[in-house]
Structures are given as structure tokens and as C-alpha cells.
C-alpha positions in Angstrom: 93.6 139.0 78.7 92.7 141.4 75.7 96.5 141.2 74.8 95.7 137.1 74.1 96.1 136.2 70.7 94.0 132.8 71.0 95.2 131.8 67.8 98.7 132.7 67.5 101.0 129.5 66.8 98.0 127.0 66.7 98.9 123.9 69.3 101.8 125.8 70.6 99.7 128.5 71.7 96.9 126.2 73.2 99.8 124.0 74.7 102.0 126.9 76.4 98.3 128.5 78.5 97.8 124.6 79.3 101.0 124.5 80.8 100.9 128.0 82.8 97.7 127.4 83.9 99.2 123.6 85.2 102.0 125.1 87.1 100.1 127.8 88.6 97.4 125.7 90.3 100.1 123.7 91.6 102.2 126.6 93.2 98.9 127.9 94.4 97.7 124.2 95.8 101.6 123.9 97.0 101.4 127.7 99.2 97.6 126.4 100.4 99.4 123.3 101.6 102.4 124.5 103.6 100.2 127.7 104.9 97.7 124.6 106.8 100.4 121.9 108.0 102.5 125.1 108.8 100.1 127.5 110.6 102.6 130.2 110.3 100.2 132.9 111.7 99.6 130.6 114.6 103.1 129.4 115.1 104.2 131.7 118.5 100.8 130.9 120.1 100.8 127.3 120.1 102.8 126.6 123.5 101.3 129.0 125.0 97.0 130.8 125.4 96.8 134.0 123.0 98.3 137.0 125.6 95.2 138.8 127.2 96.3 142.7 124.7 95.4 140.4 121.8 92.4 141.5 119.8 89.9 139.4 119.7 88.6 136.7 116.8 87.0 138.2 114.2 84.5 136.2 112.5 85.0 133.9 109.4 85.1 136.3 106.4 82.6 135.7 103.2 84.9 134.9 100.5 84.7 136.3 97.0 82.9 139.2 98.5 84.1 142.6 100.0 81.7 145.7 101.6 78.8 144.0 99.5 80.9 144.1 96.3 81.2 140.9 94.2 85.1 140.6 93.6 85.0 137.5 92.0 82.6 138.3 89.9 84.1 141.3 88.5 87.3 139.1 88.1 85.6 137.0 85.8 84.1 139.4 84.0 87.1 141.0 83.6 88.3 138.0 82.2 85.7 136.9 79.9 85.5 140.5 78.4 89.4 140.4 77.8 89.1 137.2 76.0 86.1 139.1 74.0 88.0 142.0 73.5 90.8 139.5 72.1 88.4 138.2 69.5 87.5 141.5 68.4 90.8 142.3 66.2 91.1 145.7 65.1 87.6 146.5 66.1 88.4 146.0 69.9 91.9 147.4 69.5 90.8 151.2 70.7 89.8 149.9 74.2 92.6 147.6 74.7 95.1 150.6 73.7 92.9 152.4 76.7 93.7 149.6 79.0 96.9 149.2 78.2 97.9 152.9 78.5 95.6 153.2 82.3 97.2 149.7 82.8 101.1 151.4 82.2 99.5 154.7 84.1 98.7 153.0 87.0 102.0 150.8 87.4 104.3 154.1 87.0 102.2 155.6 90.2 102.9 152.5 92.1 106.3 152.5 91.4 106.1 156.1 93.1 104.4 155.0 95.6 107.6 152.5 96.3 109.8 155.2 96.7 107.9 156.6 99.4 107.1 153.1 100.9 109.3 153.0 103.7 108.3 156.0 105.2 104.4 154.4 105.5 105.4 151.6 105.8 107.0 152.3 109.3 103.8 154.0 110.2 102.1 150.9 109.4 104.1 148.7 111.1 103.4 151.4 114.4 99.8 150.7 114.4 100.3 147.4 114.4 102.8 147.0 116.9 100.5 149.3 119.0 97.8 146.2 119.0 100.1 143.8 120.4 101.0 143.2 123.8 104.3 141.4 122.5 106.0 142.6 120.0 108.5 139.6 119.6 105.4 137.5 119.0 104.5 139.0 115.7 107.7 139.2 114.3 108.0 135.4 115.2 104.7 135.2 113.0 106.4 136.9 110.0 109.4 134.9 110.4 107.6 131.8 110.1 105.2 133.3 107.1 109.0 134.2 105.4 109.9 130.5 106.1 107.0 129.0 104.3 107.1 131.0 101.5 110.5 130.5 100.7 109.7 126.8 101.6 107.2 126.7 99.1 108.9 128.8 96.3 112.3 126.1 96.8 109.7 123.3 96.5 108.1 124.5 93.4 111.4 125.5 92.0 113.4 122.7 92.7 111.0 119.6 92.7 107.7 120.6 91.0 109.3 122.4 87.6 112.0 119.9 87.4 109.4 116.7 87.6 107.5 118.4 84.7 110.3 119.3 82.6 111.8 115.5 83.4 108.2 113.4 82.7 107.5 115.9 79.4 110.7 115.5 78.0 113.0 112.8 79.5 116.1 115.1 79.7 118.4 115.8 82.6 117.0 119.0 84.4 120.6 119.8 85.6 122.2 120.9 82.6 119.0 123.1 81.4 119.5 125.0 85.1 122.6 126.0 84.1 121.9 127.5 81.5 119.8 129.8 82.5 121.7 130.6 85.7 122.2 133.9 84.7 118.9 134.9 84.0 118.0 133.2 87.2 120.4 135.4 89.4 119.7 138.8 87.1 115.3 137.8 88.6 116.6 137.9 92.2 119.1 140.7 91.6 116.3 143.0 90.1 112.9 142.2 91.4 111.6 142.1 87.9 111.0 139.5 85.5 110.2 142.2 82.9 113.9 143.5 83.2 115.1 139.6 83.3 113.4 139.6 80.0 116.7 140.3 77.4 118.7 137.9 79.4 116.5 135.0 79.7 115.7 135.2 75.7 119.4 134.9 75.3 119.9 132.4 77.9 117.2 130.0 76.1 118.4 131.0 72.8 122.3 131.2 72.8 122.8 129.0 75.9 120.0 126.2 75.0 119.5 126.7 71.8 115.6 126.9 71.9 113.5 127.9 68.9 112.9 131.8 68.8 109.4 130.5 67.9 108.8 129.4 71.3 110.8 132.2 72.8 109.7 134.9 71.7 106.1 133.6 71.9 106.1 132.5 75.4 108.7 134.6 77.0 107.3 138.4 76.8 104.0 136.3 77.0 105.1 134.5 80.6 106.3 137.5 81.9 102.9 139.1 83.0 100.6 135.5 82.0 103.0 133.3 84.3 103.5 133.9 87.7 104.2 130.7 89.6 105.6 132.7 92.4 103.7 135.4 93.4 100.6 133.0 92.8 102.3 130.8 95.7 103.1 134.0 98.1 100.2 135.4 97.7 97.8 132.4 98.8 100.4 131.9 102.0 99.8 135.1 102.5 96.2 135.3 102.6 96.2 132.6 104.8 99.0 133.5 107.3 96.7 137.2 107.5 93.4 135.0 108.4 95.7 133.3 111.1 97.0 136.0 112.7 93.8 137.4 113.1 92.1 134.6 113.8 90.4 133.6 110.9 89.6 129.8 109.9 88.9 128.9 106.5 86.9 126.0 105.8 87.1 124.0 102.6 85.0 125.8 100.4 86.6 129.0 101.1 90.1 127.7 100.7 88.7 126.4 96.9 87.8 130.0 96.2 90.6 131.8 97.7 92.5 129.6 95.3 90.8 130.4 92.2 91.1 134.0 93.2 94.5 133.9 93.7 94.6 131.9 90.4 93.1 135.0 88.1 94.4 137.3 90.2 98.3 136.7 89.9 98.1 135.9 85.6 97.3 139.7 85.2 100.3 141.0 87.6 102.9 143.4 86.4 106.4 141.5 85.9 107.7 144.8 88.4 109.4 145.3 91.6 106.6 145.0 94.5 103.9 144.7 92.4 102.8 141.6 94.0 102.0 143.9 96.9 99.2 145.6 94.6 97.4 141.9 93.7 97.8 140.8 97.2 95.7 143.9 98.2 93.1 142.3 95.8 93.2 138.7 97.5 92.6 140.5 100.6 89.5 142.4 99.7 88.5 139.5 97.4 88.3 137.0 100.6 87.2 139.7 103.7 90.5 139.6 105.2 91.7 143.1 106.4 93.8 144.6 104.1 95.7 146.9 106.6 97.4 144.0 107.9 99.3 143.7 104.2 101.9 145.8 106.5 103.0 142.7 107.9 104.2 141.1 104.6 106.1 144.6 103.6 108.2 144.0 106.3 110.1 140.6 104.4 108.9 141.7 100.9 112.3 143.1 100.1 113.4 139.0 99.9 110.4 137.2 99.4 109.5 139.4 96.4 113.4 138.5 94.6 113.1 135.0 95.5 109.3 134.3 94.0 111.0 136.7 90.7 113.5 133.9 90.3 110.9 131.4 90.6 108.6 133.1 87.8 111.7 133.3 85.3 112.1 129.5 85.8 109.1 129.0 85.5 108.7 130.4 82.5 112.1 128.6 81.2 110.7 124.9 81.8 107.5 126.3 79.7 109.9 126.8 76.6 111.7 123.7 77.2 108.2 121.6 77.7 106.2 123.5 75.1 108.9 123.2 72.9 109.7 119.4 73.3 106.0 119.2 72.8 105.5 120.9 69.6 108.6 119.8 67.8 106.9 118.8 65.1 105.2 121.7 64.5 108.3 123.4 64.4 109.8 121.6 61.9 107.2 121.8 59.2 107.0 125.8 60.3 110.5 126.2 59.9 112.2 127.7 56.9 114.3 125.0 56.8 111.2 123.0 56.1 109.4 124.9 53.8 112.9 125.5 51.3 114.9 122.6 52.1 118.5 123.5 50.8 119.1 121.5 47.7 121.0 118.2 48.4 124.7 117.6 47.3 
């Protein structure tokens, strides 16, 4: 949030965190939606009474705290002092160069960490097979949590962004898909939508000829800000952990698991896995357990490419809506505006 230039590009600027905030409630509200009519946590126990091995219910976790620590109040006041911090100008820039370089410290020992991951995680996966009486019935569980995710991430994709971009604008969705096919298959080839980042500008710019205004304001800016995906994953997620073990949310706790999930995926790292590192936060943020996170590692490998794709895209329909929106802003901004070329 201290990296947020509030004032950069005027309207454009005000209109492009309008719009990622839009879509990210929705993929949130979308995940919350399919995770309660699907009960994927639930799904191999409904024919039949929970096996007699199972651990029993744990009580309805307090959400927004974790061990007597406020999480959701240190996520907004992480937030409101980044947005200070971003008024500051060069006074604040010392501790934002801090964060930044702890920020880039911290990323380059989780991708470490990856490298070693499948050793733990098959010692993960152990303890929890251990718990269960039936193994087959928790890998049902997961397959069901991979289907709504994907569900939801083909929803958001495919109906939501394209419903936007058609109401905003009034052009055929079809032909702007195409052109950024490439950029869409280079997300789900690499995990990483900050690696995606060369070939979507020049998808947007060569292929659709969009303003370099828009792109290279809201692209690098979407990257890490906009993450329609993994905001989507990780509130299915949340929930499919409360079901497995148990766990019913009521209303109120579904409204702040949202808003957690909400703040929590705008500050992710545009890296392989590092979904896996915010989800840990929604965990501890709503009471859940977080050792059972070992039961999402096992499907990350495809659920983390296809929610990439779906952030890319995402952050392609911004350009296209932002831009449609601000056209006029463009124009007087453009040098072609301010020296017209003398007539003939």
C-alpha cells in the first residue's frame, strides 16, 4: 500500500482501484458461494455418518482473532499506515525502501522454502493421513475442494470479467481474449503473473493496441494490487478447512472472512506458491488450523497456474474498462493533443 501513488493519473488512477476492488469482492463473494452450495469439505460424508477414527468437532473459531492476537486489526493498520506512508513522499520513502527490501527478503526465502516443499510436504500429508480412518475419504475431500475452485476461477474468468468488460464498454469480449491468449497461456505455464508481465504489456499494446498510459500504469500495478484468483482460492479454501474439520461459519463470520481475504490477497506476491503464504494468514486470521494448509499443497501445483491465468485476465479487462472509461482523459493527455500536427 506505501507503493500507492493516490494521485498518479487523476480519474484513471481513482477508476483502475475502483475496478480491482469491484472484481475482487466478486471473486471473493463468487469462492464464498460455491464453497456453501458445494460443501466440498463435507462432500464424502453426506451419504454416509462421519467414520467412528474421525476427530471430533472442534468448536466454531472466533474470527479476525488468533492465540489472543487481533489479525484484522493489524491488517488494517497495516493498511492505513501504507496509505500514510504513501502521502508522505520523500519523507516516508526511507521506510518504504525498508519494506520493500524485508518485503523482496522474505519472498526469496519462500521461494527456498519451495524447493524443499515436497519433502515436508509428504510429511505433512503423513500426519494427516494418520488422523483418518479412510484415507480415500479425504482425498475425495480435496478433489471436490479442486473442483470448486476451478469452478469458480472458470466462472469468474469466463462470465464475470467478460459481463464487465461487455456492460463498460459494449465490445465483443471474444476478439479481446484472443489477444491476449498468449499472455494467458505464458500465467498458467509459469505460475507467475510477475513473469507474465513483458508478455501481457505487449499483448495489450501490440495485439490491442491499448494506451501505454493505461498499461504501464495498471499492469506492474495489477500484478501484486489485483488478484482475482487467489482472492477466490483462498476464501474456498478457508472454508473447505472449517468443513473438514468441522467448523460452521455463521453469517457474520463469513462477512469477515471475506473482508480478510479481501486485504489479504491485494498485498500477495505475483510468484509461484505464494498464495500458500497469504492463505496461511486467512487461516490464523479466522481460528482455523493452519496445519491442515497441507491439504491444499497437495492440488496447488494446478490450482495455483489456473487462479495465475485468471489474475492476468483480470488485470487485462482492467486496461480495456479503465481505458474505455478514461478516453477522454487520454486524449487531452496525449501528445497528440497537446501539439496537434499542423493540418494540410
Amino acid at each position: 500500500m506505501s507503493n500507492v501513488d493516490r494521485k498518479a493519473f487523476g480519474k484513471v488512477g481513482l477508476r483502475t482501484f475502483i475496478y480491482y476492488l469491484v472484481t475482487t469482492v466478486t471473486a471473493v463473494f463468487t469462492g464464498i458461494s460455491l464453497a456453501v452450495l458445494i460443501k466440498p469439505g463435507k462432500s464424502s460424508r453426506r451419504a454416509s455418518a462421519p467414520s467412528a477414527g474421525r476427530k471430533e468437532p472442534l468448536q466454531t473459531p472466533t474470527a479476525g482473532t488468533s492465540d489472543g492476537i487481533n489479525i484484522v486489526g493489524l491488517l488494517v493498520f497495516s493498511v492505513a499506515f501504507g496509505l500514510v506512508l504513501s502521502s508522505m513522499g520523500s519523507e516516508g520513502k526511507p521506510l518504504r525502501d525498508l519494506i520493500n527490501c524485508m518485503n523482496k527478503a522474505i519472498m526469496r526465502l519462500v521461494s527456498i522454502a519451495i524447493w524443499y516443499s515436497p519433502v515436508g510436504i509428504i510429511f505433512l500429508l503423513a500426519g494427516q493421513v494418520v488422523k483418518m480412518t479412510d484415507a480415500a475419504e479425504i482425498g475425495r475431500d480435496v478433489g471436490m475442494y479442486t473442483l470448486t475452485v476451478v469452478t469458480g476461477l472458470i466462472i469468474h474468468g469466463c462470465v464475470t470479467l467478460p459481463l464487465i468488460y461487455v456492460i463498460v464498454t459494449r465490445k465483443n469480449p471474444l476478439r479481446f481474449y484472443g489477444g491476449i491468449l498468449q499472455a494467458l497461456s505464458t500465467a498458467f505455464g509459469t505460475s507467475s503473473s510477475s513473469a507474465t508481465l513483458p508478455v501481457t504489456l505487449r499483448c495489450m499494446e501490440e495485439n490491442l493496441k491499448m494506451d501505454k498510459q493505461v498499461t504501464r500504469f495498471m499492469l506492474p500495478v495489477g500484478a501484486t494490487m489485483n488478484m482475482d484468483g487467489a482472492a477466490l482460492y483462498e476464501a474456498v479454501a478457508a472454508l473447505f478447512i472449517a468443513q473438514v474439520n468441522d467448523m460452521d461459519f455463521n453469517v457474520g463470520q463469513i462477512i469477515v472472512l471475506s473482508l480478510i481475504v479481501t486485504a489479504v490477497s491485494t498485498g500477495s506476491a505475483g510468484i509461484p506458491q505464494a498464495g500458500m503464504v497469504s492463505m496461511l494468514i486467512v487461516l490464523s486470521s479466522t481460528g482455523l488450523p493452519t496445519e491442515d494448509v497441507s491439504l491444499l499443497l497437495m492440488v496447488d501445483w494446478i490450482v495455483d497456474r489456473v487462479r495465475t491465468a485468471t489474475n492476468v485476465l483480470g488485470d487485462c479487462i482492467g486496461v480495456g474498462v479503465v481505458q474505455h472509461l478514461s478516453r477522454h482523459e487520454l486524449q487531452k493527455s496525449s501528445p497528440a493533443a497537446t501539439n496537434p500536427s499542423p493540418r494540410v
